[in-house]
N, C-alpha and C positions, 0 to 999 in steps of 0.2 A: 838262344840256347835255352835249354833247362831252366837254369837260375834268373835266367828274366821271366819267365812265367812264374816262376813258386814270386816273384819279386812282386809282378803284376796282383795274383791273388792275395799276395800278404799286403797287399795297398789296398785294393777294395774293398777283403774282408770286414772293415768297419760299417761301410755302406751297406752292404749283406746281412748283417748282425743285426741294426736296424730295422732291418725289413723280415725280421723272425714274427710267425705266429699274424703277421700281415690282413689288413683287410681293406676292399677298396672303399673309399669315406662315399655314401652316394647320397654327398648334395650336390643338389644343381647347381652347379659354377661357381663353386667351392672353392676351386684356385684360379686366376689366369696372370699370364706373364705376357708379361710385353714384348718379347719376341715371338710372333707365329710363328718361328721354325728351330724352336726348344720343342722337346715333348716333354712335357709333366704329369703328373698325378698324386692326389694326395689319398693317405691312407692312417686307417687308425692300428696304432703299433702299442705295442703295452705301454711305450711311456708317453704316450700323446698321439700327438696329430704328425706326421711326416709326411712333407712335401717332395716327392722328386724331381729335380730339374735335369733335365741330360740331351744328349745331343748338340752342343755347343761347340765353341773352335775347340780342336781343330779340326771336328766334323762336320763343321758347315756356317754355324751360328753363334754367336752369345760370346764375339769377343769383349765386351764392354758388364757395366753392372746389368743384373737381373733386379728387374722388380716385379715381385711376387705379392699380387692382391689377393686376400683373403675375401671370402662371405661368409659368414655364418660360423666361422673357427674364432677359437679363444685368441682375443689379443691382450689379454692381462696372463704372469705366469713368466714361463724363461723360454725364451727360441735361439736357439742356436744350429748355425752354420756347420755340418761334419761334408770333409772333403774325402779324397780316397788319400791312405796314408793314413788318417786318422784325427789330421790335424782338423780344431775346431776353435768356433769363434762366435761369440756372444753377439746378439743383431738385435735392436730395438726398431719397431715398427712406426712407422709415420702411421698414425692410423690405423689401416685394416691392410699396410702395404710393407712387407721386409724388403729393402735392396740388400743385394749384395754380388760380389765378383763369384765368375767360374770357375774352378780350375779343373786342367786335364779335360776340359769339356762339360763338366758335372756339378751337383752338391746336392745335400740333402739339409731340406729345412726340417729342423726337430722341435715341433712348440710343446712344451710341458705344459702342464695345469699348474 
C-alpha cells in the first residue's frame, strides 16, 4: 500500500541526500569490489569521495562482506558506512581496501578528508 512506499522512500532518502550536487570521480579504476556482479561507482559529493555499492542479495549478489579497493582516493580522514534507514557505521581500511556487510542489497561508502 501507500505507507510502504512513503516507508521505502523515507529509508533511502539518506542514500539520495548523499548523492546531492553529485559528480562522477573519473579516475581510472578508482574503485573495484570483489564481487563482479555488485554495480559500483564512485563519485565526488560535497563532503568527499562516495562509493556506491548496489545490486546485492537479494538481487542476485553480495550476500557476504564487500571489499572495496580504492586507487588514488584518500585513505587518511573518516569513512563511513550509510545504509538505507540511515543507519551508519565507522570502517577503517586495511590499506587502500574498506570491507564491509550489505544491507537490503546496498550501502554507500562516505570517505571524508
Amino acid at each position: 500500500g501507500s505507507a510502504e512506499l512513503v516507508q521505502l522512500y523515507t529509508d533511502y532518502a539518506p542514500l539520495f541526500a548523499l548523492l546531492a550536487d553529485k559528480r562522477w570521480l573519473l579516475l581510472p579504476h578508482a574503485v573495484k569490489v570483489n564481487d563482479t556482479q555488485l554495480w559500483h561507482n564512485a563519485f565526488s559529493v560535497r563532503r568527499g569521495v562516495l562509493v556506491a555499492v548496489v545490486r546485492g542479495a537479494p538481487h542476485g549478489s553480495g550476500g557476504g562482506a564487500v571489499a572495496v579497493a580504492t586507487r588514488g582516493l584518500p585513505t587518511s580522514g573518516r569513512a563511513t558506512v550509510v545504509y538505507a534507514g540511515g543507519a551508519t557505521v565507522p570502517v577503517v581500511p586495511a590499506g587502500a581496501t574498506y570491507s564491509f556487510p550489505l544491507r537490503r542489497g546496498c550501502a554507500a561508502l562516505l570517505i571524508e578528508p
